[in-house]
C-alpha beads as a LAMMPS data file, in Angstrom:
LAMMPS data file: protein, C-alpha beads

371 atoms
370 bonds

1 atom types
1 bond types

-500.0 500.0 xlo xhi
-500.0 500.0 ylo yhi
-500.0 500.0 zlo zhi

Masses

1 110.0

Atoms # bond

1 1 1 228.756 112.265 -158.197
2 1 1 227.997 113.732 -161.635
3 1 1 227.868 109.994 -163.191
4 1 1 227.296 109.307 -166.882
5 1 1 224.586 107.248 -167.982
6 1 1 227.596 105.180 -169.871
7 1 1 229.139 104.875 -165.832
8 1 1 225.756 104.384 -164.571
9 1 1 224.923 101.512 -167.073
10 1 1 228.130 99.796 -166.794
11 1 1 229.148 100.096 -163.340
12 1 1 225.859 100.316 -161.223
13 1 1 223.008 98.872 -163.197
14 1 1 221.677 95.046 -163.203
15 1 1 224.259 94.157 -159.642
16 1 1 223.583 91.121 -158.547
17 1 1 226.114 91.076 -155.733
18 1 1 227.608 94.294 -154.045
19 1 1 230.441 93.764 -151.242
20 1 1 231.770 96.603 -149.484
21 1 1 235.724 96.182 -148.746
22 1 1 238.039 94.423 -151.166
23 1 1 240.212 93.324 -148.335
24 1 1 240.993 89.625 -147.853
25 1 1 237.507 88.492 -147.111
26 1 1 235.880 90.589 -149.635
27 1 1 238.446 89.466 -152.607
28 1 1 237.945 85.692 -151.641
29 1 1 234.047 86.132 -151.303
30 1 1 234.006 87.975 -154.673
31 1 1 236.047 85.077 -156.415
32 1 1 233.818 82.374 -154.613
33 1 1 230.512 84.072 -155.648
34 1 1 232.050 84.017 -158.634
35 1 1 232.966 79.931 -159.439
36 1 1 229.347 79.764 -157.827
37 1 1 227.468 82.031 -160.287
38 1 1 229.525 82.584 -163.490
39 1 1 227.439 84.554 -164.920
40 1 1 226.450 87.438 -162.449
41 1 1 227.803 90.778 -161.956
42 1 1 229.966 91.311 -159.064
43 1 1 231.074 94.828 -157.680
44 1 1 233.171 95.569 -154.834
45 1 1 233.217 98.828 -153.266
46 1 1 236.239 99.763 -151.340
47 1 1 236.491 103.416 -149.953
48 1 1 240.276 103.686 -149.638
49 1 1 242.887 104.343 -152.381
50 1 1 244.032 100.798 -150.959
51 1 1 241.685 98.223 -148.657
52 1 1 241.517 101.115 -145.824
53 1 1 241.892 98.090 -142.780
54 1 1 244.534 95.603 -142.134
55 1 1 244.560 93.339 -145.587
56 1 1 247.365 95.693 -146.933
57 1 1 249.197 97.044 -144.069
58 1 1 249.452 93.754 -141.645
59 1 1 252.780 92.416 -140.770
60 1 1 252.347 89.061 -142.948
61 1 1 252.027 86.664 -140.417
62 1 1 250.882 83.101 -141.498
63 1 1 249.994 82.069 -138.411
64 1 1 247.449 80.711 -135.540
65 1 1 248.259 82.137 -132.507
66 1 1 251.196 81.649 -130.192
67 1 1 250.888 79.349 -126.976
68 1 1 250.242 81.982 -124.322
69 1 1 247.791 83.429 -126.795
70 1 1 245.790 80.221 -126.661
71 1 1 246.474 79.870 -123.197
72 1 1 244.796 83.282 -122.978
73 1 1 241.871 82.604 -125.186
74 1 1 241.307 79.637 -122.994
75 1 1 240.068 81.381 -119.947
76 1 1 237.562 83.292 -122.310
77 1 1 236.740 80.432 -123.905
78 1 1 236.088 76.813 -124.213
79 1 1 238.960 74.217 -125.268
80 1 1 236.497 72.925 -128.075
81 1 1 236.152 76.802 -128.922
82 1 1 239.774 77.302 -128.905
83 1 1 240.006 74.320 -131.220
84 1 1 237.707 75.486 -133.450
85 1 1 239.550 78.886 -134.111
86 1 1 242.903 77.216 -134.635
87 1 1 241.000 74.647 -137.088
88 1 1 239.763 77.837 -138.873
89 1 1 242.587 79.186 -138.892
90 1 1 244.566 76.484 -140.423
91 1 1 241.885 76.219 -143.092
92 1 1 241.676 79.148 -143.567
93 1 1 245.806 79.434 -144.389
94 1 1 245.542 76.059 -146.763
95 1 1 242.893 78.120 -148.395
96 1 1 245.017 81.051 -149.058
97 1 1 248.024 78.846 -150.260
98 1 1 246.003 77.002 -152.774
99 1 1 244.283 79.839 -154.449
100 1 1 247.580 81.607 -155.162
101 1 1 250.314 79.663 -154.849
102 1 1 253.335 79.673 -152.205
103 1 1 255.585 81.509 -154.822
104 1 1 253.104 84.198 -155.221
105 1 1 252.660 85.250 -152.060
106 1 1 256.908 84.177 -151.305
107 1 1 255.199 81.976 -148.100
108 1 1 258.700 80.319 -145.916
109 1 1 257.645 78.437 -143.548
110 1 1 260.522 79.092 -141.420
111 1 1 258.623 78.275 -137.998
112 1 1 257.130 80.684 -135.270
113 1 1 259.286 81.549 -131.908
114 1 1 257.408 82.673 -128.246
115 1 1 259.980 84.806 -126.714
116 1 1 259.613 85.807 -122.732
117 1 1 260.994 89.114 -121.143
118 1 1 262.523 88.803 -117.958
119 1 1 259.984 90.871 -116.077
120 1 1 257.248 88.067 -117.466
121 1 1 257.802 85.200 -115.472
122 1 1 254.606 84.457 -114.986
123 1 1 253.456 83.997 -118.654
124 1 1 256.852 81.991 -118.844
125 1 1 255.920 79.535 -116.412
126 1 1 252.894 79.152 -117.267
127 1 1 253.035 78.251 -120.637
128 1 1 255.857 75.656 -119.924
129 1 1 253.784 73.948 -117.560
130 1 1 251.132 74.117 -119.864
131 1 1 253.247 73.205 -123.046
132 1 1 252.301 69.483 -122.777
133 1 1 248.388 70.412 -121.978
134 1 1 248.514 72.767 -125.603
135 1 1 250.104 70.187 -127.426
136 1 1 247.512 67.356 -126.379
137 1 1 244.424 69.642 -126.817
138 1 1 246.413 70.512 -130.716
139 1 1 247.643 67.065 -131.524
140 1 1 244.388 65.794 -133.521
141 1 1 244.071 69.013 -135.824
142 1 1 248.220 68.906 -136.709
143 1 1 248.995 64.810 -136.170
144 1 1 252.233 66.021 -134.637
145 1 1 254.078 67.880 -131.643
146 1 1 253.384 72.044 -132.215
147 1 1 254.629 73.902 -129.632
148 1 1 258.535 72.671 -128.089
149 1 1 261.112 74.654 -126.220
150 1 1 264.358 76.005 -127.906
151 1 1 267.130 77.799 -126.133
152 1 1 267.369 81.141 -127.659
153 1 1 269.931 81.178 -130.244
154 1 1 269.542 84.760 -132.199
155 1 1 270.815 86.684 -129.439
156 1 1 268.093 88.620 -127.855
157 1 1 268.475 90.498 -125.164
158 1 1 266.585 90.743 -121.852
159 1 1 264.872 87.268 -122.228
160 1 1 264.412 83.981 -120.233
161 1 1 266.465 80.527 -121.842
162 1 1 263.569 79.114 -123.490
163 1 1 261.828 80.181 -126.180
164 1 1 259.075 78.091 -127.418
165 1 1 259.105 76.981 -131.230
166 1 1 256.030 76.165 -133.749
167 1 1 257.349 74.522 -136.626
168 1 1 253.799 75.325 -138.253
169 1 1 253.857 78.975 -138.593
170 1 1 255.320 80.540 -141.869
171 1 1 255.445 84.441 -142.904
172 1 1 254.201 85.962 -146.413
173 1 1 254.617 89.146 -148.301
174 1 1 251.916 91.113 -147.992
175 1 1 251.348 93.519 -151.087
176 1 1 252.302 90.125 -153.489
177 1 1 248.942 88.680 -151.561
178 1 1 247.222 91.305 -151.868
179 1 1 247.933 92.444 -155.084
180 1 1 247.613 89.060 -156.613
181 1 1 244.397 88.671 -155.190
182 1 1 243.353 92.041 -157.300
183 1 1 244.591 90.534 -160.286
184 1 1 242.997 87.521 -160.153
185 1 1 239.369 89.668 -158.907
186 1 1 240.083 91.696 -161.928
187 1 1 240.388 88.833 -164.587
188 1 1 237.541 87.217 -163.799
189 1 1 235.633 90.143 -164.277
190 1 1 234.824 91.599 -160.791
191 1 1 233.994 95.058 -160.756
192 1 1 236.365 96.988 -158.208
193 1 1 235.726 100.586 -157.672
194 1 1 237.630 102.516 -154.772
195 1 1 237.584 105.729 -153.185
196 1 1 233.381 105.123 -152.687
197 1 1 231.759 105.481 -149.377
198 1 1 228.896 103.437 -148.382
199 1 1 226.755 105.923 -146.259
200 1 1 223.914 103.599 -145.722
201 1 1 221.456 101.124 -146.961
202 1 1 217.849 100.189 -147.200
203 1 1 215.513 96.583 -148.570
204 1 1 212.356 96.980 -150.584
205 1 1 210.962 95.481 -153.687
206 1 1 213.334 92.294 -153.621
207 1 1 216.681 94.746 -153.624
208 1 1 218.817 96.219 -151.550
209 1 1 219.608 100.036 -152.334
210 1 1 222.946 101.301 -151.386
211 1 1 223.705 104.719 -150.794
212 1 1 227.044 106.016 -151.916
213 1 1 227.319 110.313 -151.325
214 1 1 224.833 111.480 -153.728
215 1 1 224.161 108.434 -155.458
216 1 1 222.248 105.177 -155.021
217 1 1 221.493 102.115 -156.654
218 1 1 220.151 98.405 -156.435
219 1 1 221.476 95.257 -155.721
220 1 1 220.189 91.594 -155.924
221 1 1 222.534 91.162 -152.101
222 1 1 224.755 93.153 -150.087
223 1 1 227.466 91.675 -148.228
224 1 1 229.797 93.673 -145.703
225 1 1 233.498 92.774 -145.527
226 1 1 234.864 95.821 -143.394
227 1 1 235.980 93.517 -140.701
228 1 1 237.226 96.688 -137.674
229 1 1 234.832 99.432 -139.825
230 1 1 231.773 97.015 -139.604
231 1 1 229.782 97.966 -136.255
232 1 1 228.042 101.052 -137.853
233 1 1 226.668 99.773 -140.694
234 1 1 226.067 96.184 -139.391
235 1 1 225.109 96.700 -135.710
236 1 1 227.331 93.712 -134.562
237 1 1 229.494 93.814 -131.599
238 1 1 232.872 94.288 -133.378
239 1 1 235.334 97.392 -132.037
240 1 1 238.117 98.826 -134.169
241 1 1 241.673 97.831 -132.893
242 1 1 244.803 99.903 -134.661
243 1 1 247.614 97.967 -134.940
244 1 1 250.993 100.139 -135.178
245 1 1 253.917 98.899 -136.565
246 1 1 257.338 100.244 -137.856
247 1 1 260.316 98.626 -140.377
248 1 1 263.728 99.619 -140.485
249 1 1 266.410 100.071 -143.111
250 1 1 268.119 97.399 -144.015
251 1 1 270.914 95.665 -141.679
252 1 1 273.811 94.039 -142.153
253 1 1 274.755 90.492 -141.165
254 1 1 271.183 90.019 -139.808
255 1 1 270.571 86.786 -138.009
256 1 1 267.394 86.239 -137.474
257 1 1 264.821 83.689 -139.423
258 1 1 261.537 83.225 -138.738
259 1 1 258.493 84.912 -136.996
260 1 1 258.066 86.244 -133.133
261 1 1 255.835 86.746 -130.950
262 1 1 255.927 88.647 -127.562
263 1 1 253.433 88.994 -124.744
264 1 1 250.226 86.891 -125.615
265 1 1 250.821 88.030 -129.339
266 1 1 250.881 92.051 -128.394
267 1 1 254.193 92.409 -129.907
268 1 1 255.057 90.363 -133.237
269 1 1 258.663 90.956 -135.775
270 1 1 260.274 89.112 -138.222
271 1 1 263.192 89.869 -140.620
272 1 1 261.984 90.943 -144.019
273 1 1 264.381 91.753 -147.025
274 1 1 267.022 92.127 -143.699
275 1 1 265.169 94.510 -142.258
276 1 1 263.059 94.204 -139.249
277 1 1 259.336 94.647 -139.310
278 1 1 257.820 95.453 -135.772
279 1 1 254.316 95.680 -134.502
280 1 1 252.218 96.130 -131.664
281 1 1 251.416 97.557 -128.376
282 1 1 247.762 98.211 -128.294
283 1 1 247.428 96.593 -124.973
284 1 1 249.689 99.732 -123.568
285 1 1 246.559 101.843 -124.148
286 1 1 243.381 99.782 -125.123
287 1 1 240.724 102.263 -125.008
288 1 1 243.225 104.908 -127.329
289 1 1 243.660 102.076 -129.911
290 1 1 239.914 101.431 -130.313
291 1 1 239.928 103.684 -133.170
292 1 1 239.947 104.191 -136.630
293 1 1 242.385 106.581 -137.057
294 1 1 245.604 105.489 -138.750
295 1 1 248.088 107.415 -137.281
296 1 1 250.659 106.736 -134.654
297 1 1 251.335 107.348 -131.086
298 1 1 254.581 108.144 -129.063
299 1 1 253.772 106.204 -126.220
300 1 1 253.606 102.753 -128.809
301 1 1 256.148 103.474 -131.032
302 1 1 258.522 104.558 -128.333
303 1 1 257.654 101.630 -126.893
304 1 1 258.672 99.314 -130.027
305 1 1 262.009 101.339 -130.260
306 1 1 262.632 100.009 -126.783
307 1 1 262.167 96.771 -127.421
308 1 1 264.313 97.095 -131.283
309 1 1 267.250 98.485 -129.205
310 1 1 266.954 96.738 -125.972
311 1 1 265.637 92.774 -126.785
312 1 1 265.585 92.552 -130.669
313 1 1 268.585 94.264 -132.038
314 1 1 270.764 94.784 -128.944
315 1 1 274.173 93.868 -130.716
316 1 1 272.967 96.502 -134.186
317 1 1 272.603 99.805 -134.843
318 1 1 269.433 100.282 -136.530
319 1 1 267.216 103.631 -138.824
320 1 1 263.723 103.197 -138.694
321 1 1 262.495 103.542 -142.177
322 1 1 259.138 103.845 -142.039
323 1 1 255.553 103.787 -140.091
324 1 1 252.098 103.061 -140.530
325 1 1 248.996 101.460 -138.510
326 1 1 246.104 98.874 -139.794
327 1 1 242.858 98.500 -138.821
328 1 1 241.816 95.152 -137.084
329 1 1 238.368 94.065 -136.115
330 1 1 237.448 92.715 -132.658
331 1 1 235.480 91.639 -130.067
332 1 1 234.351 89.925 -126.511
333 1 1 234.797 86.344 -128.626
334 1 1 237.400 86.044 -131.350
335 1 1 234.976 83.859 -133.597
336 1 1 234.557 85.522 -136.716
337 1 1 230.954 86.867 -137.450
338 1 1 229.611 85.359 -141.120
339 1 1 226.187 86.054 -140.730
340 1 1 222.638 86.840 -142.853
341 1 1 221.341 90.232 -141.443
342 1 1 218.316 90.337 -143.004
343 1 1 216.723 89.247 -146.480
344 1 1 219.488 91.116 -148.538
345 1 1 221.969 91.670 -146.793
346 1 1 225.421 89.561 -145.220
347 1 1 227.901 90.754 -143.014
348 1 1 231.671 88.610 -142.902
349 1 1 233.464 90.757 -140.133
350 1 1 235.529 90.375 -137.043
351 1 1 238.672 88.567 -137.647
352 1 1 240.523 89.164 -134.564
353 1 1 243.691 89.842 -135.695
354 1 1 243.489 87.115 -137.864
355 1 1 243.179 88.121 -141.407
356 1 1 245.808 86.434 -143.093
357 1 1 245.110 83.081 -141.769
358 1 1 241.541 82.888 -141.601
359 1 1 240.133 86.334 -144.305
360 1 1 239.614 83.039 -147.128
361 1 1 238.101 80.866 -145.286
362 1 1 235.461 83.492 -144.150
363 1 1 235.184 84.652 -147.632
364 1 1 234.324 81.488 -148.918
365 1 1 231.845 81.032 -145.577
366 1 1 230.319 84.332 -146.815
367 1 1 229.497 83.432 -150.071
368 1 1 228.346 80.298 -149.726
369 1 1 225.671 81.928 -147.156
370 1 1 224.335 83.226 -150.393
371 1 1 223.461 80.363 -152.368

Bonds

1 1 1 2
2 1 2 3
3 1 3 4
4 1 4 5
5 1 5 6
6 1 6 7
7 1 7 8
8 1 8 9
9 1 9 10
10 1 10 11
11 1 11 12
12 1 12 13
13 1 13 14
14 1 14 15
15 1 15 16
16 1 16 17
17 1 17 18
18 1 18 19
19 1 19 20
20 1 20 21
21 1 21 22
22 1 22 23
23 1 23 24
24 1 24 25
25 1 25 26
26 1 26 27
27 1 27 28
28 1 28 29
29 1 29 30
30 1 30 31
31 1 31 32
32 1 32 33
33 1 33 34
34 1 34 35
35 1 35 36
36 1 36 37
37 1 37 38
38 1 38 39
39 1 39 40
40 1 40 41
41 1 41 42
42 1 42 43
43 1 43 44
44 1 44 45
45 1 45 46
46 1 46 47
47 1 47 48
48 1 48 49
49 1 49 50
50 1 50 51
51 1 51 52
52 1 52 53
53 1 53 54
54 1 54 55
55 1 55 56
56 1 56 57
57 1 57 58
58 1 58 59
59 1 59 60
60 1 60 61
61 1 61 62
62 1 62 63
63 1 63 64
64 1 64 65
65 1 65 66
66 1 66 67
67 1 67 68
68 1 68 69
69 1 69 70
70 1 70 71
71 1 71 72
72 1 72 73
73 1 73 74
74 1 74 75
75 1 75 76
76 1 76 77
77 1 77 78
78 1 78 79
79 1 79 80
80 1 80 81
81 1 81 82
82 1 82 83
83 1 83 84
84 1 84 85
85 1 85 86
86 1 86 87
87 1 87 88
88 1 88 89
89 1 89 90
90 1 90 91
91 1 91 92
92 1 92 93
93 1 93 94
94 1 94 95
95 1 95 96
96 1 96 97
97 1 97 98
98 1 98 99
99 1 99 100
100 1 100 101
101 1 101 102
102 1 102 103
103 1 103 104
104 1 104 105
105 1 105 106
106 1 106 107
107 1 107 108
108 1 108 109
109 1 109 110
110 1 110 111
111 1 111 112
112 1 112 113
113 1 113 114
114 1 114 115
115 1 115 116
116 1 116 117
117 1 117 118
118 1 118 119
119 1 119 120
120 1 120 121
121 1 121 122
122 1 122 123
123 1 123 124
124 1 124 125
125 1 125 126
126 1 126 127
127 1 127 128
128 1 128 129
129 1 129 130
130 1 130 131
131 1 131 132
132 1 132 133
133 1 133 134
134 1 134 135
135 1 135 136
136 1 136 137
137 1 137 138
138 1 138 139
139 1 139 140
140 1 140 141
141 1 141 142
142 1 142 143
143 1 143 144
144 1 144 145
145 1 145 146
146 1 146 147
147 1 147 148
148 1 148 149
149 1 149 150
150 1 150 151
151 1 151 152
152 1 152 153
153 1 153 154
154 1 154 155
155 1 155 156
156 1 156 157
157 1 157 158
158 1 158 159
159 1 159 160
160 1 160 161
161 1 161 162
162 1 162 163
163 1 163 164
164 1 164 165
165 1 165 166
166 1 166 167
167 1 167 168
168 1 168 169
169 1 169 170
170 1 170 171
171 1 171 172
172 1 172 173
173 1 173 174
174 1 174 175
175 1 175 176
176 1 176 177
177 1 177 178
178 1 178 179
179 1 179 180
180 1 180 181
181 1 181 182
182 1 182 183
183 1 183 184
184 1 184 185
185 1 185 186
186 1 186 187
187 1 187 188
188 1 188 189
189 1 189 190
190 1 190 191
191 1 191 192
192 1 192 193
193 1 193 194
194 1 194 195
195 1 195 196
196 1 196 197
197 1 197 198
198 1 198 199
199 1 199 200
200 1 200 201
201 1 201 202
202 1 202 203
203 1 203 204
204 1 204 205
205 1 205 206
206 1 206 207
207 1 207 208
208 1 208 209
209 1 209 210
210 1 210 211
211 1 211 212
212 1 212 213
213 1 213 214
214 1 214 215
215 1 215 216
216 1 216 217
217 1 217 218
218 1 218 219
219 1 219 220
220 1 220 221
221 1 221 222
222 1 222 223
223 1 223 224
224 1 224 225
225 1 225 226
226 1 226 227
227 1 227 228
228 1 228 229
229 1 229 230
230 1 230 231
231 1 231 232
232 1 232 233
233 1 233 234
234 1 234 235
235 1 235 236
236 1 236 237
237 1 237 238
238 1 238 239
239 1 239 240
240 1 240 241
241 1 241 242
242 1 242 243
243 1 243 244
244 1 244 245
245 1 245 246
246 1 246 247
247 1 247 248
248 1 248 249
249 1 249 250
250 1 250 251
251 1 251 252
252 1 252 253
253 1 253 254
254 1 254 255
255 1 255 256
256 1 256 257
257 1 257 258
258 1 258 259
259 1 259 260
260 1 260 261
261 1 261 262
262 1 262 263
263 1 263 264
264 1 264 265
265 1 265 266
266 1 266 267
267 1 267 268
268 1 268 269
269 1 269 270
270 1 270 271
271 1 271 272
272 1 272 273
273 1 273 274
274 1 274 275
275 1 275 276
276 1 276 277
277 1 277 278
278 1 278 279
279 1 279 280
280 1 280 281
281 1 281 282
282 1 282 283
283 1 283 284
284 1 284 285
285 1 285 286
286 1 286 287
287 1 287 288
288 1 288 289
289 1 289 290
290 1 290 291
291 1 291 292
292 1 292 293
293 1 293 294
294 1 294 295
295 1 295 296
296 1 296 297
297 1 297 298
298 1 298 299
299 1 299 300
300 1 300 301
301 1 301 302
302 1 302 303
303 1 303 304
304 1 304 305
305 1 305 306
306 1 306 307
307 1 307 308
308 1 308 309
309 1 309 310
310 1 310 311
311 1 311 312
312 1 312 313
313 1 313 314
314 1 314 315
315 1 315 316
316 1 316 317
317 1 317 318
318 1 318 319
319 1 319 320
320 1 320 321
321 1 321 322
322 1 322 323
323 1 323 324
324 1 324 325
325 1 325 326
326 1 326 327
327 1 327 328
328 1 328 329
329 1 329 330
330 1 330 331
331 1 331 332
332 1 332 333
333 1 333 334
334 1 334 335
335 1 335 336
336 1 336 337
337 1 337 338
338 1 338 339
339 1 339 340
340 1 340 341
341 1 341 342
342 1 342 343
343 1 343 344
344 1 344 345
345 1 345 346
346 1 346 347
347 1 347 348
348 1 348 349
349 1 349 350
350 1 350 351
351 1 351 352
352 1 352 353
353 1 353 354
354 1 354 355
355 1 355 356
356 1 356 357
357 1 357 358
358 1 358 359
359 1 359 360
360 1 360 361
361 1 361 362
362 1 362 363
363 1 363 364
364 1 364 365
365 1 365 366
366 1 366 367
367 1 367 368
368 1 368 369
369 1 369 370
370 1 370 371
């Protein structure tokens, strides 16, 4: 890396805490190490241009899963399980708000809408049957009524009546989170470097030594916050999941407030600056989306055209303006993994999709691991 002994000596000497990944979880574990030791030196190591997974290129969903998700995650699952991750997950969001402030991040809580094709009749059923079992099993965490059917009134096409409205859920902007969460890293003096690939790691002599191309160094701890990227260097059960998604140009006279969901959360738009943002379809081709690659694929975005022209904007002409694909971290169990690997070394990882609602709350679990 042909470093200086100046870069050396400022950068990579005397580290008490090294995290790997300034996404969400490694931003909010960075600033909570931080209030908990003020004095120590914090670096974060991010080898993208940009946080490489999902922290910077999700859809901006404040949310906690829509009811035929849950209903899904109950037959994997236990009800207090299920519980548990929407608790998290709420947490988790309060969290987020707090730290930077509903104008930062431009957070409307305009409410969360369960739409139902046509062809699923089944998942449409079932979650109005089960509407009043959700609510009950949700009542204690919210103190009210979350989930309640609404006849559509945005004009969709190719849908049943009822859609099924959660006056919780709320949307954000993105790159404000993100890059006020970098600011506020930055000011209280945590060391971001990007573009760095960690190759590897060892422990001896009371450090951990971290191997970065050419170069190495110590550190007091180590704590991984790679979320889909994690299961090579952490050797926990988490698989990358791309998540594609598209936004088009801007449209006129567009009626539509609030977020959507599709398909036990497969599909997910909302209108942003009049434009819709689409995303999705991983569940067309599971094994092709465990990757890491961030390109797209015909078969998905052809897929998400469809459903733009045919359900969303079937009274609009539409341009799409542009691409792009995350990286999201899962698993057989959608309960995050905050966990001490060995005498050194932490791992926060496996969010599930989840990042926005529950990356600070699994930040602030990681750090605290390290007292």
């Amino acid at each position: 890396m042909h470093l200086s002994y100046w870069e050396i000596k400022n950068w990579f000497s005397s580290v008490d805490f090294t995290i790997v990944g300034s996404g969400i979880v490694g931003l909010h574990c960075a600033l909570n190490l931080r209030e908990q030791f003020p004095n120590s030196k914090i670096l974060i190591l991010e080898k993208g241009m940009l946080p490489q997974g999902a922290s910077t290129k999700n859809a901006g969903f404040a949310c906690f899963g829509s009811i035929s998700e849950l209903i899904d995650d109950l037959k994997s699952h236990t009800e207090e399980e299920v519980i548990q991750l929407v608790k998290k997950r709420k947490e988790g969001l309060e969290l987020l708000r707090n730290r930077l402030g509903d104008r930062t991040i431009d957070y409307k809580p305009f409410g969360g809408y369960e739409l139902f094709l046509k062809e699923d009749s089944s998942s449409y059923s079932e979650c109005l049957q089960k509407l009043p079992f959700i609510n009950d099993l949700l009542q204690p965490l919210f103190k009210a009524t979350v989930f309640q059917k609404e006849i559509d009134r945005f004009a969709f096409g190719g849908i049943h009546e009822y859609s099924i409205f959660n006056p919780f859920e709320a949307q954000i902007d993105t790159g404000n989170m993100m890059q006020a969460l970098l600011k506020e890293a930055i000011s209280k003096n945590i060391l971001i470097l990007n573009q760095i690939e960690v190759k590897g790691y060892s422990e001896g002599g009371g450090k951990a030594e971290v191997y970065i191309e050419d170069f190495s160094f110590t550190t007091d701890k180590l704590l991984f916050t790679t979320n889909g990227f994690a299961g090579m260097l952490t050797n926990h059960q988490v698989q990358p999941a791309r998540a594609q998604v598209l936004i088009t140009e801007p449209i006129p006279n567009l009626d539509i407030k609030g977020t959507f969901h599709l398909d036990k959360g497969y599909y997910y738009f909302r209108n942003f600056e009049d434009r819709i943002l689409l995303g999705g379809g991983r569940n067309l081709d599971f094994k092709g989306e465990t990757t890491t690659d961030l390109s797209q694929t015909t078969l998905i975005q052809n897929r998400l055209e469809e459903l733009l022209r045919e359900v969303i904007l079937p009274h609009h002409d539409f341009k799409i303006a542009h691409r792009w694909s995350g990286i999201m971290g899962v698993g057989t169990h959608k309960k995050p993994i905050v966990s001490q690997l060995s005498d050194r070394v932490y791992c926060g990882v496996r969010l599930g999709g989840m990042g926005v609602a529950i990356g600070s709350l699994v930040g602030k679990e990681l750090a605290e691991l390290c007292q």
